[in-house]
C-alpha positions in Angstrom: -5.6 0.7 -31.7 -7.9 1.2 -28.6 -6.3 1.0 -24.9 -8.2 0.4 -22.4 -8.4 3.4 -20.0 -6.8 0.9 -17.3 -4.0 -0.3 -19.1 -0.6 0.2 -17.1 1.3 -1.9 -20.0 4.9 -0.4 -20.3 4.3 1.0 -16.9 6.9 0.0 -13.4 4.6 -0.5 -10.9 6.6 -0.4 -7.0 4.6 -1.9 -4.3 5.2 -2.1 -0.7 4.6 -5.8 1.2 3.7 -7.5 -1.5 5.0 -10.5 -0.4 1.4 -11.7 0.7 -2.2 -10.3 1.8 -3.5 -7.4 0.1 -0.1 -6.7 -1.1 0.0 -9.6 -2.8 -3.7 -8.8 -4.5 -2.8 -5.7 -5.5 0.5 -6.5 -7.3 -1.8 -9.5 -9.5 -3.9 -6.7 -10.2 -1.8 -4.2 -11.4 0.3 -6.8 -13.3 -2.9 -8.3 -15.0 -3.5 -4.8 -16.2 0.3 -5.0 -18.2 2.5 -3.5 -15.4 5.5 -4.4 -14.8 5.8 -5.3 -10.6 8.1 -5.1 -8.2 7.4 -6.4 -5.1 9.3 -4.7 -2.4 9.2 -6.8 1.1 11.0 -7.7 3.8 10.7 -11.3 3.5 12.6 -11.6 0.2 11.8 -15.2 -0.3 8.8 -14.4 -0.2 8.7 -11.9 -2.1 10.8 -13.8 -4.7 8.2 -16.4 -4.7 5.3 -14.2 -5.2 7.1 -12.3 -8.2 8.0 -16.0 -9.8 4.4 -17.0 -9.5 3.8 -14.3 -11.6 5.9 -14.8 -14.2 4.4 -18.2 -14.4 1.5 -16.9 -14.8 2.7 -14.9 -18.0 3.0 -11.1 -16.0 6.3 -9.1 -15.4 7.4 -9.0 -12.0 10.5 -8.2 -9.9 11.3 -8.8 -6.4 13.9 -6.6 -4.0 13.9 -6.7 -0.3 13.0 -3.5 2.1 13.0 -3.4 5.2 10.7 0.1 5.7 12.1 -0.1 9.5 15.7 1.1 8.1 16.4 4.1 6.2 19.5 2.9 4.6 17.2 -0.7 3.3 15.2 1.4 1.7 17.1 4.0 -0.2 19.1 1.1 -1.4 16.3 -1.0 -2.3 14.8 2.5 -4.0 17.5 2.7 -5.9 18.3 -0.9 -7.0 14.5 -0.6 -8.2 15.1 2.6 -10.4 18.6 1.3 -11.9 17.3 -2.0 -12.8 13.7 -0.7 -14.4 13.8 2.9 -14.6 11.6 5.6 -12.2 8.4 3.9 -11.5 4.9 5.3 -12.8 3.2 3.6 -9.6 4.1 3.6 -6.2 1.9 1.6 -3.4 2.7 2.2 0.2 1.2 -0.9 1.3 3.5 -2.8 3.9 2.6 -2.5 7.7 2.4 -4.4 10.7 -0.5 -4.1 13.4 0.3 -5.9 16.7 -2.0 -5.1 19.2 -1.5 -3.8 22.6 -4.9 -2.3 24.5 -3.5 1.6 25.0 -3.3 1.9 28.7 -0.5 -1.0 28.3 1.2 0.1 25.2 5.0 0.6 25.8 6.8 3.0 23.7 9.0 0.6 21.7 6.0 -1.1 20.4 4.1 2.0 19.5 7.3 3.3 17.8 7.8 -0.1 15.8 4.7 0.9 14.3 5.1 4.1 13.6 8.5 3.0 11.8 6.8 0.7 9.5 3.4 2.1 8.6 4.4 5.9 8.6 7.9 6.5 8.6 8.5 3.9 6.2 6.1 5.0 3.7 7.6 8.4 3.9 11.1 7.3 2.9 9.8 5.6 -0.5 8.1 8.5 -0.9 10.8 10.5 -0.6 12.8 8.2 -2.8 10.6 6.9 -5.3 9.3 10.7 -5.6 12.1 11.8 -6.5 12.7 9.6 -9.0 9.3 10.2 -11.1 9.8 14.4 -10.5 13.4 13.7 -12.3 12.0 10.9 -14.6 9.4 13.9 -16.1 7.0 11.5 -16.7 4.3 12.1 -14.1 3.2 9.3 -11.9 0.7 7.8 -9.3 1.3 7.5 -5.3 -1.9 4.7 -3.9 -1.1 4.6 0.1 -3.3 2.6 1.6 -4.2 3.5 4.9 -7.5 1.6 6.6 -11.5 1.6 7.8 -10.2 2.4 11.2 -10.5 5.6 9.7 -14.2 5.6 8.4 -15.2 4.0 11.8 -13.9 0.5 12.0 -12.2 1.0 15.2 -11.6 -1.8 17.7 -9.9 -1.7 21.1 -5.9 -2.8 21.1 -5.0 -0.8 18.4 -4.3 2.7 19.2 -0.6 2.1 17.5 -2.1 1.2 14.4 -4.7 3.7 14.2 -2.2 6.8 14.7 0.2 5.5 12.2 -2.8 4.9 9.1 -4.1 8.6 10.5 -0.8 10.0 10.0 -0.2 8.2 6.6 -3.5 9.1 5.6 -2.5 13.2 6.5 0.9 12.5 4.6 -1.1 11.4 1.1 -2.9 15.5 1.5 0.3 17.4 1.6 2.2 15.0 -0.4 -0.6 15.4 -3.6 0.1 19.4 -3.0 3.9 19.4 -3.2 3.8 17.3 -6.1 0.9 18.2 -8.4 3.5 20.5 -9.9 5.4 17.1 -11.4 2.1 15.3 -12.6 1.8 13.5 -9.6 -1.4 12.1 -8.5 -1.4 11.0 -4.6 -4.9 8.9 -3.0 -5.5 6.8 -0.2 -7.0 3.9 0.2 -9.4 2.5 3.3 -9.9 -1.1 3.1 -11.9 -3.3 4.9 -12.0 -6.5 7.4 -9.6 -8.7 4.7 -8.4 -12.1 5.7 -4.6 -12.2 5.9 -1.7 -13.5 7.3 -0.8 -10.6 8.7 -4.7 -9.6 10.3 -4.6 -13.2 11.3 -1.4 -13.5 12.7 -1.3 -10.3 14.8 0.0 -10.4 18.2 -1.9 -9.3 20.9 -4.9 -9.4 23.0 -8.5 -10.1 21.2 -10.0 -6.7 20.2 -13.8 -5.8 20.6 -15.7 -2.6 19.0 -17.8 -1.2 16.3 -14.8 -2.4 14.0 -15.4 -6.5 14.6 -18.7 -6.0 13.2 -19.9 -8.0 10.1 -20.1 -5.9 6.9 -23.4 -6.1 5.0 -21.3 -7.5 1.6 -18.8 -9.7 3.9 -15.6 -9.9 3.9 -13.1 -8.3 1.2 -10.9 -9.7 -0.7 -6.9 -8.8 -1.4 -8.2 -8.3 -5.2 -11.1 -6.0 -4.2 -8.4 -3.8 -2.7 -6.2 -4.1 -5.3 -9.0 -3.2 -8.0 -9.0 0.1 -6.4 -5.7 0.3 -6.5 -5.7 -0.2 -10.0 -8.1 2.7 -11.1 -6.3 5.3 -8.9 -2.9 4.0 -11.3 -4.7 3.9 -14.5 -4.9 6.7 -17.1 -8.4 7.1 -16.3 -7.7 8.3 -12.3 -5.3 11.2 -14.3 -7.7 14.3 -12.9 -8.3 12.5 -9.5 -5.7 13.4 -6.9 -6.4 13.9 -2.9 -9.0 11.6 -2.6 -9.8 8.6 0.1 -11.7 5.6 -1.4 -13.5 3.2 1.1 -13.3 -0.5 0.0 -15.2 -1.7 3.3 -18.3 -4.1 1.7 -20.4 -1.7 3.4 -19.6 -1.3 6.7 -20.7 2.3 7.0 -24.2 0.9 6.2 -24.2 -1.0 9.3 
């Protein structure tokens, strides 16, 4: 029987925020492919909901709540994960918040809010969720997706937000060293301008920069994201490990 080369059926697929946005995309994606998803979020109705609409839809999904903000949510909701399913294959550090707050106004509380969700937070499912594939034997795939600040699409009011994908985007490097040795694969991912709730709903004053510029291929799309996500989990990603993929429609272009 031939498989294809992205097939993730049989495969546990954790993924970070996937309540909505691109989390939400990327968990279609990988359960469309034959994964089997938990959504991990701190809205766990909404999360709920999203895993449902799946299962509607004829894919395997889960739902747990984590809050990435709180050590203890998340080694419990790490653990719930791997007693109900097993070690995942696939991890996505995906959840984050990105309030805005121009720097020379930035108080400390909101710069470390940030940090505790977008950095610190995706450490402690590493740590977790690591664990659990080095024991399971089995080999695995870490996607954190980071963003096109990073390749350029900077904009003012979001110095927070910047540091914390920098410093998640330095984590994915040593974290693909330290566990090669287990079968490991670690990549990062740089989308785009994507419309979501959580671009769209961010608090703070109205940003201006290179970054606010119009891509040459528009805007991207949860799925586009999640389609990369997809080939750094599949079989066929197996040799490719410290990388940085740019979904950005362009932008570098312009």
């Amino acid at each position: 029987m031939n498989i294809s080369p992205f097939s993730l059926s049989g495969k546990l697929a954790l993924v970070t925020g996937g309540a909505s946005g691109i989390g939400a995309g990327i968990a279609e994606m990988l359960a469309e492919a034959g994964a089997l998803v938990v959504i991990a979020d701190i809205d766990a109705d909404g999360a709920r909901a999203r895993a449902d609409a799946l299962a509607v839809a004829g894919l395997a999904a889960d739902a747990i709540r984590m809050d990435l903000s709180e050590e203890g949510s998340v080694v419990a909701a790490c653990r719930e994960v791997v007693a109900r399913h097993g070690a995942p294959w696939a991890l996505v550090n995906n959840a984050g918040v990105q309030d805005r707050q121009y720097l020379l106004e930035e108080t400390a509380n909101a710069w470390d809010r940030v940090q505790a969700v977008n950095a610190r937070g995706a450490f402690l499912v590493t740590r977790e969720i690591g664990r659990a594939m080095a024991a399971a034997g089995a080999g695995g795939r870490i996607v954190n997706i980071a963003s096109g600040v990073l390749a350029g699409m900077l904009a003012t009011g979001t110095a927070a937000y910047v540091a914390s994908k920098g410093a998640l985007a330095a984590f994915s490097s040593i974290t693909a060293l330290e566990l090669v040795e287990h079968g490991i694969t670690v990549n990062t991912v740089l989308p785009g301008a994507v419309p979501t709730p959580g671009t769209i709903g961010a608090k703070g004053p109205p940003t201006a920069g290179p970054g606010t510029r119009r891509a040459p291929l528009g805007m991207c799309e949860p799925r586009d994201i999640g389609a990369a996500v997809l080939f750094l989990a599949s079989p066929a990603a197996r040799f490719v490990t410290n990388q940085t993929l740019a979904v950005d429609a362009g932008f570098s272009l312009s």
